[in-house]
C-alpha positions as protocol buffer text, in pm:
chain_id: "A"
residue {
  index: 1
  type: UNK
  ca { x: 11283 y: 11100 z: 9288 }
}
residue {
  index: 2
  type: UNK
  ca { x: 11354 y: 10811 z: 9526 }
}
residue {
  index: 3
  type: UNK
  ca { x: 11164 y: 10828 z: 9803 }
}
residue {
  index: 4
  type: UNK
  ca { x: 11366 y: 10845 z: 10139 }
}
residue {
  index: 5
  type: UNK
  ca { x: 11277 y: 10743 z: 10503 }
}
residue {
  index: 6
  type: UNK
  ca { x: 11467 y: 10925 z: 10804 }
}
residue {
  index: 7
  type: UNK
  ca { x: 11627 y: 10727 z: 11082 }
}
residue {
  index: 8
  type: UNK
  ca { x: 11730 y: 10786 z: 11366 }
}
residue {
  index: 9
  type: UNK
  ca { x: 12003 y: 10612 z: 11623 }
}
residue {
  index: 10
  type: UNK
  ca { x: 12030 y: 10707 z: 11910 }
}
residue {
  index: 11
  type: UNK
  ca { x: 12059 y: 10636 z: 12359 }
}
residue {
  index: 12
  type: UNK
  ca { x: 11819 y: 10730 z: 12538 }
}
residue {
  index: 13
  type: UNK
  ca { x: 11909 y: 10932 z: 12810 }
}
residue {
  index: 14
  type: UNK
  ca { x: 11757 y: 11028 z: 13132 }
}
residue {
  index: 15
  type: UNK
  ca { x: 11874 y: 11304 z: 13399 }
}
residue {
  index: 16
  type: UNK
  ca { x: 11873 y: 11142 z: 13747 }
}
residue {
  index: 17
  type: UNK
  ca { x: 11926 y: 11334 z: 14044 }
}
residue {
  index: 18
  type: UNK
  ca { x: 12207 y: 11279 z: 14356 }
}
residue {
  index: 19
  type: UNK
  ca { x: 12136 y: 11480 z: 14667 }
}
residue {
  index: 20
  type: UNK
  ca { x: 12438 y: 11587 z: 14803 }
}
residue {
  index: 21
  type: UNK
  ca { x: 12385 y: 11714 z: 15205 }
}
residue {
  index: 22
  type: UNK
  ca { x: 12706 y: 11887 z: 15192 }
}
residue {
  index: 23
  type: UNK
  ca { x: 12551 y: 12145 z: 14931 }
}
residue {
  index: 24
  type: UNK
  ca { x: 12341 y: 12460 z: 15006 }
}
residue {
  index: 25
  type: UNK
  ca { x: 11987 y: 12313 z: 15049 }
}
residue {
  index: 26
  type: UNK
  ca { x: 11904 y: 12488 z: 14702 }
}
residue {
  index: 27
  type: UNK
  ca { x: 11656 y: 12262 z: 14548 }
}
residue {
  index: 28
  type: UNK
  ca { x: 11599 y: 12085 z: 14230 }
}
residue {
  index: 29
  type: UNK
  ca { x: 11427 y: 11796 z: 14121 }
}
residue {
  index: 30
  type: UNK
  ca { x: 11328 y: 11680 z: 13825 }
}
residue {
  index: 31
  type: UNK
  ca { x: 10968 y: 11777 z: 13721 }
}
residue {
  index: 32
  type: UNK
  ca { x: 10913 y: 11453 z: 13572 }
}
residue {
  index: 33
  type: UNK
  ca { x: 11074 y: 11093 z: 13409 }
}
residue {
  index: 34
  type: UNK
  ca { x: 10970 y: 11043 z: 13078 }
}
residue {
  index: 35
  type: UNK
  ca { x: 10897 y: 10701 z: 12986 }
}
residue {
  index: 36
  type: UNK
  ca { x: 11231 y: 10448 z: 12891 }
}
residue {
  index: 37
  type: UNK
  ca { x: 11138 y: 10213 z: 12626 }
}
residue {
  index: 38
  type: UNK
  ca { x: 11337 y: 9866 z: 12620 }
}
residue {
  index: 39
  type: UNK
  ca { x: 11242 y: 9637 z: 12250 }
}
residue {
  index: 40
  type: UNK
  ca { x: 11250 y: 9311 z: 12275 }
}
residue {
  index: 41
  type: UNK
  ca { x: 11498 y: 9050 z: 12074 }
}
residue {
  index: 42
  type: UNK
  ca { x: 11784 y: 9319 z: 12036 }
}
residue {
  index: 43
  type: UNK
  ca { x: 12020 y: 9453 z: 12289 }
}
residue {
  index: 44
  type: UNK
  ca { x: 11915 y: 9803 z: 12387 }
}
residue {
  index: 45
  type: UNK
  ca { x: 12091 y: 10082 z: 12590 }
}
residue {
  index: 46
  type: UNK
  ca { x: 11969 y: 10288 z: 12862 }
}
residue {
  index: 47
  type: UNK
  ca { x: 12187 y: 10609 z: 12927 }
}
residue {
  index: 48
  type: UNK
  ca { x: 12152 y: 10788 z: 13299 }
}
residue {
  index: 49
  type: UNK
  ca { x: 12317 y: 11103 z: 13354 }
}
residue {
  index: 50
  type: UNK
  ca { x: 12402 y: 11202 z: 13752 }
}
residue {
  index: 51
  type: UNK
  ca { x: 12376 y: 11539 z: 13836 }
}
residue {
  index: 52
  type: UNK
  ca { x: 12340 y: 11713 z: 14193 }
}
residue {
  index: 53
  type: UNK
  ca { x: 12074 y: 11937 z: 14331 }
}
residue {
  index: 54
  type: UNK
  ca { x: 12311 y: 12231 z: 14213 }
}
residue {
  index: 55
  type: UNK
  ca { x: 12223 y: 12032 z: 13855 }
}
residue {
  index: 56
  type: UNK
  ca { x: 12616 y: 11973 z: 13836 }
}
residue {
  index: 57
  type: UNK
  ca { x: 12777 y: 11652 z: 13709 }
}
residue {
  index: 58
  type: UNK
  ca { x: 12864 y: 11393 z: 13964 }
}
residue {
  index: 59
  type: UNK
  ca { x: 13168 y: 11229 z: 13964 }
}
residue {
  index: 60
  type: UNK
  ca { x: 13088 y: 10840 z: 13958 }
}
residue {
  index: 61
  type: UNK
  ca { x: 13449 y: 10710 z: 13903 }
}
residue {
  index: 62
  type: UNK
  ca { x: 13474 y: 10398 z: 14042 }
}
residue {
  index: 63
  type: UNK
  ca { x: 13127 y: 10354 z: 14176 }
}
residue {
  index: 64
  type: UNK
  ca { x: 12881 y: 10058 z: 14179 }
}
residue {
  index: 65
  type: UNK
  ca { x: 12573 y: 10146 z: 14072 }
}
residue {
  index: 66
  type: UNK
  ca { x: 12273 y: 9884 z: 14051 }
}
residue {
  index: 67
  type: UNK
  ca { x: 11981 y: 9875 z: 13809 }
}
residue {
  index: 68
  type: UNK
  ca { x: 11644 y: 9712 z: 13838 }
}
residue {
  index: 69
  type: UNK
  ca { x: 11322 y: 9673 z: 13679 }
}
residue {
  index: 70
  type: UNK
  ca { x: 11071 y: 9616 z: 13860 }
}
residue {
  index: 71
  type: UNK
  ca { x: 10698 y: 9473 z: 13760 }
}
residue {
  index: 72
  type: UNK
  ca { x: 10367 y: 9686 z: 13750 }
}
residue {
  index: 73
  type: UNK
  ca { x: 10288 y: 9651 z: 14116 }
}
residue {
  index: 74
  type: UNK
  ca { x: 10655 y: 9646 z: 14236 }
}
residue {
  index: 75
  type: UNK
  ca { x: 10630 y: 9320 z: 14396 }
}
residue {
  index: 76
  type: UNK
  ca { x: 10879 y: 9188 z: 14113 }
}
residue {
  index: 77
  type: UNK
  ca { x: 11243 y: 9200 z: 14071 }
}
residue {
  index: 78
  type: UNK
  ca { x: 11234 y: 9097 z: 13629 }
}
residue {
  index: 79
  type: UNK
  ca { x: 11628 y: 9211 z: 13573 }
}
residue {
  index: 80
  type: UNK
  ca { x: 11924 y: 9371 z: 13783 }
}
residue {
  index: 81
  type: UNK
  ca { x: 12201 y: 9462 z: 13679 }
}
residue {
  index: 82
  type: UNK
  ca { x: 12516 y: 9691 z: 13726 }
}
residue {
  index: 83
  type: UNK
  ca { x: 12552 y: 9979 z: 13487 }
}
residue {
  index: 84
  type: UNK
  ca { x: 12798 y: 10058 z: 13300 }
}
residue {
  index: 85
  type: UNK
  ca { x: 13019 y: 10408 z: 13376 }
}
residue {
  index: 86
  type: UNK
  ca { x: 13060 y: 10562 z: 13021 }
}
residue {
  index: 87
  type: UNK
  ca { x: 13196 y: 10941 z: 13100 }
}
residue {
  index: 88
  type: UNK
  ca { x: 13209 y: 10864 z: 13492 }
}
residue {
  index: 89
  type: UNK
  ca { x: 13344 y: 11198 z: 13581 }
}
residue {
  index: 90
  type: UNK
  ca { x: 13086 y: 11377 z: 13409 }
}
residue {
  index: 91
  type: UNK
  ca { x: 12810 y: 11152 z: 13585 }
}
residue {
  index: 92
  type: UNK
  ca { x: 12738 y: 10939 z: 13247 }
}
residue {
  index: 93
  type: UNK
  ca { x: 12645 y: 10591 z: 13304 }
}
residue {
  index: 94
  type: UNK
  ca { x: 12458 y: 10311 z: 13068 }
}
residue {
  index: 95
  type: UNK
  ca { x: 12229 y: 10013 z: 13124 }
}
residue {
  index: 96
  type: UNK
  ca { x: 12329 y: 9789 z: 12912 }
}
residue {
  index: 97
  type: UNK
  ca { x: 12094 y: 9484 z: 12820 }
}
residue {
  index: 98
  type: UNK
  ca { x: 12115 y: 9176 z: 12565 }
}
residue {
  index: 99
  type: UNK
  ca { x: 11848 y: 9051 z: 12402 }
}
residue {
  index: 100
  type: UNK
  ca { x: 11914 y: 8735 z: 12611 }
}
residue {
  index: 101
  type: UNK
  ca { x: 11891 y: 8937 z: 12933 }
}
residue {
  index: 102
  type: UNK
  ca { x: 11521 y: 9042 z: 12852 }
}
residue {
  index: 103
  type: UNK
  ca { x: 11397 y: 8743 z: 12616 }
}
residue {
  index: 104
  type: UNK
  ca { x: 11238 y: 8624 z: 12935 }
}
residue {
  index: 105
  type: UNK
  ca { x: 11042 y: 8887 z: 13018 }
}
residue {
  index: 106
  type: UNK
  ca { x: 10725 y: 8992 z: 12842 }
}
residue {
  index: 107
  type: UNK
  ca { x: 10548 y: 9296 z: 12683 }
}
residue {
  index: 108
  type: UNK
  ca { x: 10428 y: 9490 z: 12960 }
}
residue {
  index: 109
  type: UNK
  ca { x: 10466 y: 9839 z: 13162 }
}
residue {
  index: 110
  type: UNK
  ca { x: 10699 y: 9840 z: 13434 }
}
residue {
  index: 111
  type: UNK
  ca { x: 10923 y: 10055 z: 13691 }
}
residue {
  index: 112
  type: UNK
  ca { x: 11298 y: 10102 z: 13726 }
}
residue {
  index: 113
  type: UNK
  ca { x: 11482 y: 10205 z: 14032 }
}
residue {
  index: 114
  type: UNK
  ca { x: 11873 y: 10300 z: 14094 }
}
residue {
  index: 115
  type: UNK
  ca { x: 12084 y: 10233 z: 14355 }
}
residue {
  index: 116
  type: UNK
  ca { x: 12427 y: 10424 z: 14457 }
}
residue {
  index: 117
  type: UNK
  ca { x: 12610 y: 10330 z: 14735 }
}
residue {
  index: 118
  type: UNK
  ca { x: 12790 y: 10611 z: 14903 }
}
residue {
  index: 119
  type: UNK
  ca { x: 13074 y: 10511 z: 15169 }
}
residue {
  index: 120
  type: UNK
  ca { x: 12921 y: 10257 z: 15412 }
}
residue {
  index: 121
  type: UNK
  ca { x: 12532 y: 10337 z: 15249 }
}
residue {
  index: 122
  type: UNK
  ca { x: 12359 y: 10266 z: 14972 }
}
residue {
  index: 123
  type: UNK
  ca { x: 12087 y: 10581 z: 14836 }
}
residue {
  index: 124
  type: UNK
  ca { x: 11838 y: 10590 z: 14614 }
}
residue {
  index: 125
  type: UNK
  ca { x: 11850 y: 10800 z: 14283 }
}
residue {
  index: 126
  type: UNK
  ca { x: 11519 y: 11031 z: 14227 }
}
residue {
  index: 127
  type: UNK
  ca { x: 11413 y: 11056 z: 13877 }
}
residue {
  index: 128
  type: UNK
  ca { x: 11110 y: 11298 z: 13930 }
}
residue {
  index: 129
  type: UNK
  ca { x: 10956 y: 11532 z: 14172 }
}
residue {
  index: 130
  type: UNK
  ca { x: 10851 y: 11492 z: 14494 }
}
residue {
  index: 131
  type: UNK
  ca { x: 11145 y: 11197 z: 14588 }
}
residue {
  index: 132
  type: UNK
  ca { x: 11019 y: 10951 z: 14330 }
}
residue {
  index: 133
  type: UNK
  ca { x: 11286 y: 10690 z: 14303 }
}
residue {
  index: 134
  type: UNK
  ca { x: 11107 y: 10508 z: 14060 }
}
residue {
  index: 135
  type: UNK
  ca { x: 11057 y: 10555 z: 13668 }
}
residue {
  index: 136
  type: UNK
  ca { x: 10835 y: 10448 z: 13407 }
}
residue {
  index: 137
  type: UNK
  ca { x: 10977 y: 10171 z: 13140 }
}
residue {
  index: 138
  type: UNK
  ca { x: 10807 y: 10000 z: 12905 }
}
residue {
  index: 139
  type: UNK
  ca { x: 10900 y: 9682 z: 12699 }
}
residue {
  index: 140
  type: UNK
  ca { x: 10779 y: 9634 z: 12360 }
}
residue {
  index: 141
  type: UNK
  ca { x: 10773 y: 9396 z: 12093 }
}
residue {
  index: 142
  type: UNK
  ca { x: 10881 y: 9670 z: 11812 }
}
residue {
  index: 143
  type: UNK
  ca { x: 11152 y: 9471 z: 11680 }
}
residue {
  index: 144
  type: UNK
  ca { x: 11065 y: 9112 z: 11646 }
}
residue {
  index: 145
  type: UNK
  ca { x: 10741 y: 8995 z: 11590 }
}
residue {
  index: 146
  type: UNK
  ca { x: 10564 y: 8910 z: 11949 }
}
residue {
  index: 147
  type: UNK
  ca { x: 10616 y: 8515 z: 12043 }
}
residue {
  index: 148
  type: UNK
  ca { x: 10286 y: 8337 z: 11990 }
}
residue {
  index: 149
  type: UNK
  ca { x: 10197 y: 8011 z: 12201 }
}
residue {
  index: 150
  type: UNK
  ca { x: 10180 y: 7691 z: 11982 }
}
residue {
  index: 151
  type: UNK
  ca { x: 9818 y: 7503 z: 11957 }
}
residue {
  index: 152
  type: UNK
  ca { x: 9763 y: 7153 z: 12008 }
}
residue {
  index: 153
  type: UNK
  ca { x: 9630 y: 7000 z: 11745 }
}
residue {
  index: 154
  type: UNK
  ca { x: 9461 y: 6662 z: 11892 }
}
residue {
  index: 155
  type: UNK
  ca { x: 9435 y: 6335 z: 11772 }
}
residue {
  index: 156
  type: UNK
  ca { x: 9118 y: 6088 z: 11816 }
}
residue {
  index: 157
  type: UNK
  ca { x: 9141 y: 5749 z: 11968 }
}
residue {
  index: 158
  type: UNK
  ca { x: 9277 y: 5506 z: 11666 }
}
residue {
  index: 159
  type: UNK
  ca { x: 9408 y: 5194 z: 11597 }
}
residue {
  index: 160
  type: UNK
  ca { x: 9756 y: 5176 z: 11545 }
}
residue {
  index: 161
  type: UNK
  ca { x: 9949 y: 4977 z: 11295 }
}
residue {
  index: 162
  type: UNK
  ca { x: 9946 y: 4642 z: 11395 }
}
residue {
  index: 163
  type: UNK
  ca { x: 10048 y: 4726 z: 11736 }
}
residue {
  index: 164
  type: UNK
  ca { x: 9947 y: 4359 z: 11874 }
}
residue {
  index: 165
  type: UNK
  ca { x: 10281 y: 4225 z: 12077 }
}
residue {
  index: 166
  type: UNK
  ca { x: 10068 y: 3898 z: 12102 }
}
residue {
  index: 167
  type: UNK
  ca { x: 10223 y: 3573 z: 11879 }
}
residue {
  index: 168
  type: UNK
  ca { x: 10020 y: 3541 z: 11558 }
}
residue {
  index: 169
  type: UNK
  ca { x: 9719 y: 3289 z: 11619 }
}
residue {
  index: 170
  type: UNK
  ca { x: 9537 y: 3195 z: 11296 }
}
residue {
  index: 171
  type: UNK
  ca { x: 9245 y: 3069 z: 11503 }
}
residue {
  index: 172
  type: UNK
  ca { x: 9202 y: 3443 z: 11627 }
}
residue {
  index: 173
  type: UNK
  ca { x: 9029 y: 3613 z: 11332 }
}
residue {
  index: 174
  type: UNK
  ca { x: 9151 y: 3879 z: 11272 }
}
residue {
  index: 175
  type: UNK
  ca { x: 9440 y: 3847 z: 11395 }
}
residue {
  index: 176
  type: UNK
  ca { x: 9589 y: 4180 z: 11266 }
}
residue {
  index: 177
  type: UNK
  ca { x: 9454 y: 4469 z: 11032 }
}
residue {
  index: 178
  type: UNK
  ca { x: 9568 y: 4403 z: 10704 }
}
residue {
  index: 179
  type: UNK
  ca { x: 9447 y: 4750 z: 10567 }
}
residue {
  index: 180
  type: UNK
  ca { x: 9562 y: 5076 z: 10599 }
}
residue {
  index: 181
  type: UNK
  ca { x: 9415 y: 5266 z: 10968 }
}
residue {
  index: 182
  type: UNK
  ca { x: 9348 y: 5604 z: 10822 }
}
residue {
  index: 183
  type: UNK
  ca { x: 9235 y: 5861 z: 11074 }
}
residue {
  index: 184
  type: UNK
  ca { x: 9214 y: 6294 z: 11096 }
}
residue {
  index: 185
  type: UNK
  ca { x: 9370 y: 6532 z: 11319 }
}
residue {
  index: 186
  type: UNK
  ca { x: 9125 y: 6776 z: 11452 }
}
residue {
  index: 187
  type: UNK
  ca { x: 9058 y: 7078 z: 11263 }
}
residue {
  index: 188
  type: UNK
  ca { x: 9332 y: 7400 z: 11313 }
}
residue {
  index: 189
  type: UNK
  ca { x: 9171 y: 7742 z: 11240 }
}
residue {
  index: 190
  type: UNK
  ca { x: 9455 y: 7924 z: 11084 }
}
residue {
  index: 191
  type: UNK
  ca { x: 9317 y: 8290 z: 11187 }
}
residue {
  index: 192
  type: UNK
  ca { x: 9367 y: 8360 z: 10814 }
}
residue {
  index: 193
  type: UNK
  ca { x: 9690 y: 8353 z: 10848 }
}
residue {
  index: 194
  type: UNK
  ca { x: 9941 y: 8360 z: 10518 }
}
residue {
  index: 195
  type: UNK
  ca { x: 10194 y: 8117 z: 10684 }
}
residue {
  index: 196
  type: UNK
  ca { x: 10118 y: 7841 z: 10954 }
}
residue {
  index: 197
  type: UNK
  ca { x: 10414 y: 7616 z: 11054 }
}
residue {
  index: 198
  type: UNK
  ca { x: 10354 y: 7298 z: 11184 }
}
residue {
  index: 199
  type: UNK
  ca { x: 10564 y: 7048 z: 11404 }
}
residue {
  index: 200
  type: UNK
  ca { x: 10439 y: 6630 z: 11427 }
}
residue {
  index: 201
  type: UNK
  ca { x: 10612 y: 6473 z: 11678 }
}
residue {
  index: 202
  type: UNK
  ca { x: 10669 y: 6043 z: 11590 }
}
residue {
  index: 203
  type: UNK
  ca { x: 10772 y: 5752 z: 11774 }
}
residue {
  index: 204
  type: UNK
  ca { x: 10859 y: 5444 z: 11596 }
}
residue {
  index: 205
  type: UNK
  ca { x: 10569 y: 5607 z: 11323 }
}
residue {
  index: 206
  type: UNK
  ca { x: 10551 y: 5399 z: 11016 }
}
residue {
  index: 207
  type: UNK
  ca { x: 10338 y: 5567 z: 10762 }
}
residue {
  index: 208
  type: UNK
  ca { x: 10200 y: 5855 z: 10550 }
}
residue {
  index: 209
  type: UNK
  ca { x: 10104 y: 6192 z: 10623 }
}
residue {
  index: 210
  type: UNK
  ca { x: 9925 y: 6478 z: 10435 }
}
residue {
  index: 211
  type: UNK
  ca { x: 9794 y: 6767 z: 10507 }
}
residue {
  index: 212
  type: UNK
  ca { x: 9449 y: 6935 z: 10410 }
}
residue {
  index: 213
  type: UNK
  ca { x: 9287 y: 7244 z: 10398 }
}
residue {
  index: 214
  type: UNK
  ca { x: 8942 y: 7362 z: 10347 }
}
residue {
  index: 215
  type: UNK
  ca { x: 8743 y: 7673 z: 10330 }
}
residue {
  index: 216
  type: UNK
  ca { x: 8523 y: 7529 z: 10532 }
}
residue {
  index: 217
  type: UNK
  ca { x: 8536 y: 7441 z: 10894 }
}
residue {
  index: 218
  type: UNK
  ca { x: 8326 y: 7135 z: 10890 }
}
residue {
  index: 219
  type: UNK
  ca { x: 8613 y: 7030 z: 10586 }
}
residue {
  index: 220
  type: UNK
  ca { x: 8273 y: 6917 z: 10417 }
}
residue {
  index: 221
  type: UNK
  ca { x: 8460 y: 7017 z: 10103 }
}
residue {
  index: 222
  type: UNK
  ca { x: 8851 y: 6992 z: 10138 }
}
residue {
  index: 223
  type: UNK
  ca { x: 9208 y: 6980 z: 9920 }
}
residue {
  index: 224
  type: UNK
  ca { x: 9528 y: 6812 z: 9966 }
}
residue {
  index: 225
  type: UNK
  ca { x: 9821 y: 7054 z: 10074 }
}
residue {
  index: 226
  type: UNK
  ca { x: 10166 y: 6958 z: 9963 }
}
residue {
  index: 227
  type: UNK
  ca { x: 10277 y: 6578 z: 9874 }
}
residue {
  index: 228
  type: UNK
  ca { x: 10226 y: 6308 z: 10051 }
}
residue {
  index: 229
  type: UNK
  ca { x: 10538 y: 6206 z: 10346 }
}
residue {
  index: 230
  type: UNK
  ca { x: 10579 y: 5852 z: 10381 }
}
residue {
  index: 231
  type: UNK
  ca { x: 10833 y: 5757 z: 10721 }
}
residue {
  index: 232
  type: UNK
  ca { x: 10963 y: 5406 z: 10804 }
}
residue {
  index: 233
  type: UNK
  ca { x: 11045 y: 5364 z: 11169 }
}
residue {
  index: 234
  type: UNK
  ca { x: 11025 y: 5767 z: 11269 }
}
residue {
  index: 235
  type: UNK
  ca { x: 11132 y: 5869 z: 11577 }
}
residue {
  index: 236
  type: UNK
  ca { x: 11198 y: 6234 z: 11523 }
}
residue {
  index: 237
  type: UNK
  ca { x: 10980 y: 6594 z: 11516 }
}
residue {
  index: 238
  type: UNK
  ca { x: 10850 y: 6683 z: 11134 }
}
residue {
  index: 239
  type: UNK
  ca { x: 10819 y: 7054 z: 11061 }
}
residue {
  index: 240
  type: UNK
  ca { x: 10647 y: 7140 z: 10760 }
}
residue {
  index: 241
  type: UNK
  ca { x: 10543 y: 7485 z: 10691 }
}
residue {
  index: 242
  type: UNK
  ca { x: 10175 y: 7574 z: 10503 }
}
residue {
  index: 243
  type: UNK
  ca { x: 10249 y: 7843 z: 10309 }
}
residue {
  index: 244
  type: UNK
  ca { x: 9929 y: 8071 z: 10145 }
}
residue {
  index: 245
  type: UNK
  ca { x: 9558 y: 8107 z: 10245 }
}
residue {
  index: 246
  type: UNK
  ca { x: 9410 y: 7827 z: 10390 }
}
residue {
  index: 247
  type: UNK
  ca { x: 9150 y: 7941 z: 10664 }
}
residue {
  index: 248
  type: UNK
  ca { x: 9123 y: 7559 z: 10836 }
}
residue {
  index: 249
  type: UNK
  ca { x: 9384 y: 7247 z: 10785 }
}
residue {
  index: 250
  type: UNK
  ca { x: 9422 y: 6924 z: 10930 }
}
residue {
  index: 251
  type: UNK
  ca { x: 9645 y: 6651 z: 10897 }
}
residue {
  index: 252
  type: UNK
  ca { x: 9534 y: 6288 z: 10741 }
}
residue {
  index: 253
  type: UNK
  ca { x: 9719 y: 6003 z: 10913 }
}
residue {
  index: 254
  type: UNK
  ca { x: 9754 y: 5661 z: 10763 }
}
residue {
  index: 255
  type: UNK
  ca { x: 9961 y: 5378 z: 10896 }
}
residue {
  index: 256
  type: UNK
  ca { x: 10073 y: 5099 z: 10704 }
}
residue {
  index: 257
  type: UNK
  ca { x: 10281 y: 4826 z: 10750 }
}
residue {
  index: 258
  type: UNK
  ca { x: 10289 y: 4433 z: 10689 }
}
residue {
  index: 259
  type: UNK
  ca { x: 10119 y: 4165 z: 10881 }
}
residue {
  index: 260
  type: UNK
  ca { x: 10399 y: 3937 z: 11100 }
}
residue {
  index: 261
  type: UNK
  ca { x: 10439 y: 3604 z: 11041 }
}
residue {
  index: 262
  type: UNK
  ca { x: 10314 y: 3304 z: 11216 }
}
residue {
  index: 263
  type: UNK
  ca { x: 10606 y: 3304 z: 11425 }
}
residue {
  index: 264
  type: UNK
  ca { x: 10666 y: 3645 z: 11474 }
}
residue {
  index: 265
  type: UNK
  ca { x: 10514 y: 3880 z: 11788 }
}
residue {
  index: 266
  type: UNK
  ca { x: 10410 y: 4190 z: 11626 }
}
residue {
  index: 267
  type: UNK
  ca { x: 10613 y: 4461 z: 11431 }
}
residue {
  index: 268
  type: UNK
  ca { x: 10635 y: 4851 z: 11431 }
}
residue {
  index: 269
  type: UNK
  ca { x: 10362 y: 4932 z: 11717 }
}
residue {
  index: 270
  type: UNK
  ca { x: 10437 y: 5333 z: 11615 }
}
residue {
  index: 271
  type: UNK
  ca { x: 10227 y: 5622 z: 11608 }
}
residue {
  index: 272
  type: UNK
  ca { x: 10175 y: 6038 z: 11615 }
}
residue {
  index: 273
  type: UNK
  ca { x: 10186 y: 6136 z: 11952 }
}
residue {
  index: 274
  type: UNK
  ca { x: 10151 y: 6492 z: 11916 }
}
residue {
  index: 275
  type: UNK
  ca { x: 10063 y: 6808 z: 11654 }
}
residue {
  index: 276
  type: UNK
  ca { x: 10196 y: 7163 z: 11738 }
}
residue {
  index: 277
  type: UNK
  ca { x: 10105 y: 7451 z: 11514 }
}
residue {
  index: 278
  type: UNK
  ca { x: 10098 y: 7850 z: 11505 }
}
């Protein structure tokens, strides 16, 4: 028998109360707001349904009605909008976000609060008991995988590739490095990770590039990763992509290049000026 997973699709949907004075003073409020969840990196819907302390629809035709979310402490305005109307006589109304509307706003607990204006006033909306005009939310990384900070990878003090802008002297010994400069990154701890992706940012960068791993996070034992990149002139960003278990890399740098002539002032003076990875 195939196994088979239930899902479910659906708006969330939370009962919001409208006090109308011009109604008996019968009371009702809502006991309590359960908690809204909003996921990250998709558009989500929020669903608010108006009724009256008589718990009858209110008719919303036409009517304005503001949105916000608000930060822990509610010192924070992160997102307002207008809602939506959906069924307006019936009171049905939607907050309806892009993923672009919330990609700037990170996991976290917050509030949300609604605003109605009513003739020449604007009210508050209670969503639990004793007045509370404010509900729980929360936004979650459910959907996408949560956005991780790159780490610098640094790069020691080196020579670069015959970076001298001075005219070739042949009484100046040496006047320019005629070997290969061949110098390490620092050492990236991978966190075990399965997949690490990489960026190396050049300018002017003539050279080769490979990276290493090692079990080992002095790299007292280590292993070439990939083929070796050779660039001629590189101004651009490299992404490469170290796929498997490698618990520490690094990247070995080594410029080459040939020695100017007696009349010439110097040649490709490029170099790595920066190592991103996560």
């Amino acid at each position: 028998m195939t196994a088979q997973t239930q899902v479910f699709y659906f708006n969330q949907r939370q009962w919001v109360v409208l006090f109308n004075p011009a109604l008996p003073t019968l009371r009702y409020e809502k006991v309590y707001a359960k908690t809204l969840t909003i996921s990250r990196g998709v558009d989500n819907i929020l669903e608010f349904a108006f009724i009256n302390q008589n718990q009858k629809p209110v008719d919303i035709s036409g009517v304005d009605i503001t949105a916000r979310i608000l930060n822990a402490d509610g010192t924070q305005i992160l997102l307002q909008k207008t809602c939506t109307p959906v069924f307006p006589i019936t009171g049905i109304t939607t907050l309806q976000l892009s993923a672009e509307d919330i990609i700037g706003i990170n996991q976290q607990y917050c509030y949300y609060s609604l605003e109605i204006p009513v003739g020449t006033f604007n009210y508050p909306v209670f969503v639990n008991s004793d007045g509370g005009a404010r509900g729980q939310i929360l936004i979650v990384d459910s959907v996408l995988p949560s956005f991780v900070d790159s780490s610098v990878i640094t790069i020691p003090s080196h020579q670069p590739p015959y970076g001298n802008s001075q005219p070739y002297n042949p009484e100046v010994q040496p006047p320019y490095e005629t070997s290969p400069v061949t110098y390490y990154s620092s050492i990236y701890s991978t966190a075990d990770s399965a997949s690490t992706s990489t960026q190396t940012y050049m300018t002017n960068f003539t050279g080769n590039t490979q990276w290493q791993g090692s079990v080992m996070d002095d790299f007292s034992f280590y292993y070439n990763i990939g083929n070796v990149a050779t660039y001629t002139a590189a101004n651009s960003t490299v992404g490469f992509n170290i796929d498997g278990y490698h618990p520490y890399v690094r990247l070995m740098i080594t410029n080459v290049g040939t020695p100017p002539a007696n009349t010439q002032t110097g040649i490709l003076s490029g170099d790595i000026t920066q190592i991103l990875a996560r």
